[in-house]
C-alpha beads as a LAMMPS data file, in Angstrom:
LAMMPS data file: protein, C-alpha beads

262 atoms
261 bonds

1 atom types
1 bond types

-500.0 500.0 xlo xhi
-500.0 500.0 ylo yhi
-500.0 500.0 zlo zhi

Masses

1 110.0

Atoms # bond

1 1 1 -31.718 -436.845 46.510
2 1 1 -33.737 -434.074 47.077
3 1 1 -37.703 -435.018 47.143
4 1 1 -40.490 -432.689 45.432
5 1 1 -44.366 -432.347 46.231
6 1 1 -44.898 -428.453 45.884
7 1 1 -46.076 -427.661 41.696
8 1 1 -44.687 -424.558 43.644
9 1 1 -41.228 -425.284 44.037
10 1 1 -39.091 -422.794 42.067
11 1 1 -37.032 -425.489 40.515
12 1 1 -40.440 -427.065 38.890
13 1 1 -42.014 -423.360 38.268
14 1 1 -38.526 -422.793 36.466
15 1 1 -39.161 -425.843 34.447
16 1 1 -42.444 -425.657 33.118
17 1 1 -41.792 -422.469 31.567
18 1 1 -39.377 -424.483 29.311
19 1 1 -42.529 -425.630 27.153
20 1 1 -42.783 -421.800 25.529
21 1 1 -40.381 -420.566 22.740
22 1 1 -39.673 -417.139 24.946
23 1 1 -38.477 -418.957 28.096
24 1 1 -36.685 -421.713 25.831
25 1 1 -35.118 -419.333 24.062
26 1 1 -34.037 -416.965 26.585
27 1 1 -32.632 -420.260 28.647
28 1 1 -31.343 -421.847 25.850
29 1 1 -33.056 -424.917 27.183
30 1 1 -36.107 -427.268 26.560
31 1 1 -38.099 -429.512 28.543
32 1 1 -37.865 -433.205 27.340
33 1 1 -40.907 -435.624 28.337
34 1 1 -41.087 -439.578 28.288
35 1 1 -38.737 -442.474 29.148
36 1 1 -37.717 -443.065 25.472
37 1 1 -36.665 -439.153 25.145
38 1 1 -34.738 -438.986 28.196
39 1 1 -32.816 -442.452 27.185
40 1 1 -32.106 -440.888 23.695
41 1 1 -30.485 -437.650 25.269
42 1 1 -28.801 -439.713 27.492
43 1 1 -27.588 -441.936 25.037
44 1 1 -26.837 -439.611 22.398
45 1 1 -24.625 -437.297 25.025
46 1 1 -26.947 -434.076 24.946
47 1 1 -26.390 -431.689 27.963
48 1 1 -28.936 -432.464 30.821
49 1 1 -29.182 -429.955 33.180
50 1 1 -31.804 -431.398 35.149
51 1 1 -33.809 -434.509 35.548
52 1 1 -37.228 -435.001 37.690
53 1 1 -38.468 -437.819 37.700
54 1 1 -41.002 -439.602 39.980
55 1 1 -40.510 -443.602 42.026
56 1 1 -40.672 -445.313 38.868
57 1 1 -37.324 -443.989 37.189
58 1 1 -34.851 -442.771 40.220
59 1 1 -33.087 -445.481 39.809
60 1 1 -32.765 -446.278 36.589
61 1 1 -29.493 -447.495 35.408
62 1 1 -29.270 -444.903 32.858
63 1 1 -29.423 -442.125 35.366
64 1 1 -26.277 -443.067 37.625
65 1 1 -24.108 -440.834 35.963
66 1 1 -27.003 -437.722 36.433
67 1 1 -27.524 -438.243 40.630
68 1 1 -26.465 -435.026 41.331
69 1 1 -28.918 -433.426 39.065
70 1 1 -32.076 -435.848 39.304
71 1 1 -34.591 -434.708 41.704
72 1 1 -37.203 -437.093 42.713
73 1 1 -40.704 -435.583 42.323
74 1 1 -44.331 -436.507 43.558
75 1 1 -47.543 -437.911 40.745
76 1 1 -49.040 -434.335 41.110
77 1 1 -46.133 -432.675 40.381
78 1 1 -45.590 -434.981 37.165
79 1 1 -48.968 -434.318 36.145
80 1 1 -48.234 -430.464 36.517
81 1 1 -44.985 -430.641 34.670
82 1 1 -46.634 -432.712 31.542
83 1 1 -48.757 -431.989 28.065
84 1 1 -50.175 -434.959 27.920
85 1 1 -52.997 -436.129 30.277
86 1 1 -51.218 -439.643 30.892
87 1 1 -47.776 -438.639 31.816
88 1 1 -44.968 -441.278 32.103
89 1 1 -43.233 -439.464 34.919
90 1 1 -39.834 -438.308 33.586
91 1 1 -38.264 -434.876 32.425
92 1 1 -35.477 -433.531 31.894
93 1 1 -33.920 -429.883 31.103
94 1 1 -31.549 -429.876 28.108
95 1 1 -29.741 -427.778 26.529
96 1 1 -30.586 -426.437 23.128
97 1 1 -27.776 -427.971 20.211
98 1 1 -27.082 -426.082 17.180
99 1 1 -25.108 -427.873 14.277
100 1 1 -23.373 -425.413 11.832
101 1 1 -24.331 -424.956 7.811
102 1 1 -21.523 -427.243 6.088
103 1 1 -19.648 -425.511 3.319
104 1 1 -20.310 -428.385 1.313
105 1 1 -23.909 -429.387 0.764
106 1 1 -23.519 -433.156 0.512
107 1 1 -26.467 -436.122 0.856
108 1 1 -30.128 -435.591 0.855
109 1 1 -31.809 -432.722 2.760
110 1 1 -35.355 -432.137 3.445
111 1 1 -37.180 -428.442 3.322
112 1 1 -40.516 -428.223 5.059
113 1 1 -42.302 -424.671 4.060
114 1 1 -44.098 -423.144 6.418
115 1 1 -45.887 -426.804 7.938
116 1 1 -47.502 -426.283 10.953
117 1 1 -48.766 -429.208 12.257
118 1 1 -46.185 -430.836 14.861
119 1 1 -47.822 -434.334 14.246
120 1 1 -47.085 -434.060 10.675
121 1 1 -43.437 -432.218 10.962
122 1 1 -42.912 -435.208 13.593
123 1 1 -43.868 -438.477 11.349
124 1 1 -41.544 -436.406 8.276
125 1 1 -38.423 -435.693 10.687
126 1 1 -38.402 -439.499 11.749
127 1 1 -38.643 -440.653 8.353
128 1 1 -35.893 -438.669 7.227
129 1 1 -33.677 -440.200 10.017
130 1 1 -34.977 -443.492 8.769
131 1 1 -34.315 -443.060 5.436
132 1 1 -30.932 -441.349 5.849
133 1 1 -31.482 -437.910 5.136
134 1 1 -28.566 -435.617 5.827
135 1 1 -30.615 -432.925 7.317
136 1 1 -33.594 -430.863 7.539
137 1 1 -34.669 -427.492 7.308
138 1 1 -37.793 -426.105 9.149
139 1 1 -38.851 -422.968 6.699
140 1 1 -40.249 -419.794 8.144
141 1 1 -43.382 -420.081 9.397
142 1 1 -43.149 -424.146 10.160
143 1 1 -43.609 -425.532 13.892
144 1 1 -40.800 -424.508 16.337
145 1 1 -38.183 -427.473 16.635
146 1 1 -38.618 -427.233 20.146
147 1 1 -42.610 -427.125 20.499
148 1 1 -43.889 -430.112 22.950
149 1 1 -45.687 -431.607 20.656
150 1 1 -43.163 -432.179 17.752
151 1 1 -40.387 -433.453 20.408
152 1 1 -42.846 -436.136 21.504
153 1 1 -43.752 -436.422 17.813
154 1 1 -40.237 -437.089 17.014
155 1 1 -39.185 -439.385 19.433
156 1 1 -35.456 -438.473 19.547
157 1 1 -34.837 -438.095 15.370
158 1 1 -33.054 -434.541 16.627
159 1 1 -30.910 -436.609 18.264
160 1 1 -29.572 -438.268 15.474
161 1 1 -30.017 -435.494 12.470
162 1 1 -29.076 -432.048 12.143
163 1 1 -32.220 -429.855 12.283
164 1 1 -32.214 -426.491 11.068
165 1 1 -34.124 -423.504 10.878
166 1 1 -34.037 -420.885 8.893
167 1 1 -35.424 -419.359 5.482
168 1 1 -35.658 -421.573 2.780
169 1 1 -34.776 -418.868 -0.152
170 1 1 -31.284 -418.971 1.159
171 1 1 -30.690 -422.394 1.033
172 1 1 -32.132 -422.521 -2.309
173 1 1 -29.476 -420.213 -3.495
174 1 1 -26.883 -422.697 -1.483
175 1 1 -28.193 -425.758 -3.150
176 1 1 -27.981 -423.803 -6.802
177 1 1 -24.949 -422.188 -6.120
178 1 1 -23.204 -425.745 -5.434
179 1 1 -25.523 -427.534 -8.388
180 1 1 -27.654 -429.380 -6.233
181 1 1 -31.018 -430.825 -7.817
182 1 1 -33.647 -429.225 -5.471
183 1 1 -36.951 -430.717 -6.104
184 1 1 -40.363 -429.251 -4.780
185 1 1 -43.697 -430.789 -4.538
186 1 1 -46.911 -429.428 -6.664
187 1 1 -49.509 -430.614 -9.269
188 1 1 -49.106 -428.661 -12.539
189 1 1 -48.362 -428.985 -16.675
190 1 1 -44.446 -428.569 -15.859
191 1 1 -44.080 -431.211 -12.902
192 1 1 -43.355 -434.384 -13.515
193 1 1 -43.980 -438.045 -11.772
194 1 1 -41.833 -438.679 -9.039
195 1 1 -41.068 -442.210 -10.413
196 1 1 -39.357 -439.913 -13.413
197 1 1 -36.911 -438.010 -10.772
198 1 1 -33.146 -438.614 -12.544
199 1 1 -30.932 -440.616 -10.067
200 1 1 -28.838 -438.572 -7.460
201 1 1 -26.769 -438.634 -4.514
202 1 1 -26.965 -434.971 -3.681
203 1 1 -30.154 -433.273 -3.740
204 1 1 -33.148 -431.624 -1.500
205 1 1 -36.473 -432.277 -1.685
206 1 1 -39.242 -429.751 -0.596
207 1 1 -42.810 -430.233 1.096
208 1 1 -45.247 -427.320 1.996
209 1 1 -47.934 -426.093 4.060
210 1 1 -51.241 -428.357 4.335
211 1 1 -53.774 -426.254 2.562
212 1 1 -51.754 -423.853 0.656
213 1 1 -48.416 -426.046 -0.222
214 1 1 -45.468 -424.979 -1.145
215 1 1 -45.028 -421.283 -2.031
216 1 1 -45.335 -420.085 -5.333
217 1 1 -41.737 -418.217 -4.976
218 1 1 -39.944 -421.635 -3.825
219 1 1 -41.552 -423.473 -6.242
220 1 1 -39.765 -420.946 -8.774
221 1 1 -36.532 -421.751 -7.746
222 1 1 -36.655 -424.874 -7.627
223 1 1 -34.746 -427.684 -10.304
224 1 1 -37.818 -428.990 -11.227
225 1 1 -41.131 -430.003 -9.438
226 1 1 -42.752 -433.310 -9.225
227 1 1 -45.528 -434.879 -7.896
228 1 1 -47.176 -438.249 -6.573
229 1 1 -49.741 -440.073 -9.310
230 1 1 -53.238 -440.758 -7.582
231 1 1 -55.172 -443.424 -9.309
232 1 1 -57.836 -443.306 -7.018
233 1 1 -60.187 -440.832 -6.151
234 1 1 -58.811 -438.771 -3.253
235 1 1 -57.823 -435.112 -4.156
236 1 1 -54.460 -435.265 -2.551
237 1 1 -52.013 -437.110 0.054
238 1 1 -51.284 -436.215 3.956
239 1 1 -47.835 -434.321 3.670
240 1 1 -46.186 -436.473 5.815
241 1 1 -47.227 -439.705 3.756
242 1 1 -46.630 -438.251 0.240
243 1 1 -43.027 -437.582 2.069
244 1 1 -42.724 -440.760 3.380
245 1 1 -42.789 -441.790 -0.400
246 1 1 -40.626 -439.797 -1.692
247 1 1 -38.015 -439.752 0.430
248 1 1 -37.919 -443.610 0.615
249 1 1 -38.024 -443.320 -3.489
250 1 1 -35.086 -441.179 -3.568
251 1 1 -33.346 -443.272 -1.506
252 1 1 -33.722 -446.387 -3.814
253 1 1 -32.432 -444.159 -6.202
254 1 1 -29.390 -443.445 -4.359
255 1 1 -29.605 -446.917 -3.543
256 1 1 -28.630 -448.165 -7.090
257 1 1 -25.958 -445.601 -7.706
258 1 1 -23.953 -446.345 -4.919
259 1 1 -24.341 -450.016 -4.229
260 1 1 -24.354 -451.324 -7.646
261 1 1 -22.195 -454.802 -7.784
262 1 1 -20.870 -456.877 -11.193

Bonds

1 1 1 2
2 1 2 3
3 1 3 4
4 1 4 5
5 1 5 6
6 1 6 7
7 1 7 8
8 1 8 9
9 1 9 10
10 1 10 11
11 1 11 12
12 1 12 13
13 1 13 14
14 1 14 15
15 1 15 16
16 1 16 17
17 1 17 18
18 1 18 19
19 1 19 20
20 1 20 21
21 1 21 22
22 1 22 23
23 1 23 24
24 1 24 25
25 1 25 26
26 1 26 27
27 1 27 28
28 1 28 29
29 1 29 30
30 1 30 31
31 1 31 32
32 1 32 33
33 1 33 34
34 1 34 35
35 1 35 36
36 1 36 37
37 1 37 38
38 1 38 39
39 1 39 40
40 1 40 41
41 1 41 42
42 1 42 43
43 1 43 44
44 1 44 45
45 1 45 46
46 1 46 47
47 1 47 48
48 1 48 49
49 1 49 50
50 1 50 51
51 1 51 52
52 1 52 53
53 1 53 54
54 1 54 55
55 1 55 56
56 1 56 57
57 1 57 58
58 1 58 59
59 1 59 60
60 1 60 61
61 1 61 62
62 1 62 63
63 1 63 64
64 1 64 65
65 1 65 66
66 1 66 67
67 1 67 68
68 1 68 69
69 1 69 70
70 1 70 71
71 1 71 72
72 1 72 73
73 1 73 74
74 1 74 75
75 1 75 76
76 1 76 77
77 1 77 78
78 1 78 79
79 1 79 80
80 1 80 81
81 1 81 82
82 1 82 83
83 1 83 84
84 1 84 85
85 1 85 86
86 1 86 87
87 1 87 88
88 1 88 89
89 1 89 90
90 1 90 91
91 1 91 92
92 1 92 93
93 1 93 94
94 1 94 95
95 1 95 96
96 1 96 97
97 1 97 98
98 1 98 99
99 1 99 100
100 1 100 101
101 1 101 102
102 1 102 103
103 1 103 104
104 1 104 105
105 1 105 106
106 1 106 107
107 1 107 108
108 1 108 109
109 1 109 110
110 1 110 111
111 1 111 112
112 1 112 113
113 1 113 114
114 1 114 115
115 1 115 116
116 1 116 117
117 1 117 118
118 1 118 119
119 1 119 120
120 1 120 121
121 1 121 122
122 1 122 123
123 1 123 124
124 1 124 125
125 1 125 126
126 1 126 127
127 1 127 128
128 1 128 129
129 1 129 130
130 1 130 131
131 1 131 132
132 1 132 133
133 1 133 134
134 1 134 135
135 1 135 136
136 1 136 137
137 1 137 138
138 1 138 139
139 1 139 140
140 1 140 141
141 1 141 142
142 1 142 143
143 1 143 144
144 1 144 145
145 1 145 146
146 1 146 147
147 1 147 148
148 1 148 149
149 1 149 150
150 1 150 151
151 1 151 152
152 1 152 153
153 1 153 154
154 1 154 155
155 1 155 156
156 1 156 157
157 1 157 158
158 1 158 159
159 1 159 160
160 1 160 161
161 1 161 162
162 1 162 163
163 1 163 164
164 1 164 165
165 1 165 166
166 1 166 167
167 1 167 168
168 1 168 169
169 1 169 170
170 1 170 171
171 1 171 172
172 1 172 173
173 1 173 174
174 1 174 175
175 1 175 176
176 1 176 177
177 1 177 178
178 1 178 179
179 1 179 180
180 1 180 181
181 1 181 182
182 1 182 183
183 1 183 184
184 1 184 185
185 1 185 186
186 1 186 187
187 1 187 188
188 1 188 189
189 1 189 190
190 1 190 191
191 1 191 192
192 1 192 193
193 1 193 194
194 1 194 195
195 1 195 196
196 1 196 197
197 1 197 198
198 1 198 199
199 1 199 200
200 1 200 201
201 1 201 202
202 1 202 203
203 1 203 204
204 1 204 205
205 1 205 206
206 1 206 207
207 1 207 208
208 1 208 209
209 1 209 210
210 1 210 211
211 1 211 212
212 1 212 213
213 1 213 214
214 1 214 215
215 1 215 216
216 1 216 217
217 1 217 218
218 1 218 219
219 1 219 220
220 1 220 221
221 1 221 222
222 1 222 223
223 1 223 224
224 1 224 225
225 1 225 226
226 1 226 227
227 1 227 228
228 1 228 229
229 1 229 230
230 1 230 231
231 1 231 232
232 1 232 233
233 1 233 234
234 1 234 235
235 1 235 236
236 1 236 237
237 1 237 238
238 1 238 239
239 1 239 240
240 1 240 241
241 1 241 242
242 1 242 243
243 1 243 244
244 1 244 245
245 1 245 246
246 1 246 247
247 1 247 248
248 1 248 249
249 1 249 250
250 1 250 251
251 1 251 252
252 1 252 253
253 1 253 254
254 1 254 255
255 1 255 256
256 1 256 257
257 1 257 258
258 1 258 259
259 1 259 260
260 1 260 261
261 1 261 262
């Protein structure tokens, strides 16, 4: 196994330009940090080009089957490679997965318009794997799917749930054309609680930017909008917790239709 101390080593210079959306894209590759991320490519049978990875993981079980491409690598290298300032001391290269539209827009999707924050895209694409979501779309204007911060953010939910990208007018028009409740989020006369949304097993549900929510055009096509009641006295929710409630509120919905016994 080849060893590596030199930040200058063209294999590690080659890597760490796989943390900016040009080089990712022109590569069709990312750079995946952390134990748990690795195991979850591994596990979930993404394409790993590479692996570095310092003393402490070379011979990890779940790397047998990568030996020819795992290269051992020094602490300073490791700490040249990461984004965080207490790295773990595994990466790998992988390649870049894209799942195809379906025809058929079955389950429960969720649209994210124009969110920037990777912390906040993070917590809502985990919770969405949690909760069984069929999908989700990152609208123009959102976080890359492949910035460093949302993959750490995600810990592996890409793994397990297609993610797409793309602009969220269109897939309006896919959920209408196929008569599929789309629900956005906003605080006006027309919206109603989300305790009041009818019960469905298809439908899409659609949270917006932090200060400016979701846009006015979206909100226009939508089904119908809804919103969270606050009895207390703070003007509004995080996005990723008033998503974390209603996604796990649609899902009891879905809940009853499907699993109801006499």
């Amino acid at each position: 196994m080849e060893y590596i101390q030199s930040n200058q080593n063209t294999k590690i210079k080659a890597a760490k330009k796989l943390t900016v959306k040009k080089n990712q894209r022109k590569e069709n590759t990312y750079l995946l940090e952390g134990w748990h991320l690795v195991q979850e490519a591994i596990q979930n049978k993404a394409v790993i080009r590479q692996v570095f990875a310092t003393e402490k993981y070379v011979d990890e079980r779940a790397l047998r089957g990568l030996y020819d491409e795992t290269f051992e690598i020094a602490p300073e290298v490791a700490q040249h490679l990461s984004e965080t300032k207490a790295p773990q001391g595994i990466f790998a290269v992988v390649e870049m997965s894209e799942t195809p539209v379906p025809e058929k827009l079955t389950g429960r999707y969720l649209l994210l318009d124009a969110v920037q924050d990777p912390g906040n895209i993070g917590t809502m694409i985990r919770t969405a794997d949690a909760a069984g979501f069929a999908g989700v779309v990152l609208g123009n204007g959102s976080v890359d799917l492949y910035n460093p911060k949302l993959l750490r953010s995600m810990q592996g939910s890409h793994f397990h749930l297609p993610i797409y990208q793309g602009n969220l007018m269109d897939w309006m028009k896919k959920f209408n054309s196929q008569d599929v409740p789309v629900y956005g989020t906003e605080l006006n006369p027309e919206a109603i609680s989300y305790q009041d949304v009818p019960k469905a097993n298809d439908m899409a549900l659609i949270l917006g930017n932090e200060g400016n929510g979701v846009n006015a055009d979206v909100l226009a096509a939508t089904t119908q909008n809804i919103y969270i009641p606050i009895p207390g006295n703070a003007e509004s929710l995080n996005v990723a917790v008033a998503a974390g409630i209603l996604m796990f509120k649609l899902i009891e919905a879905k809940f009853f239709l499907t699993n109801v016994t006499f």
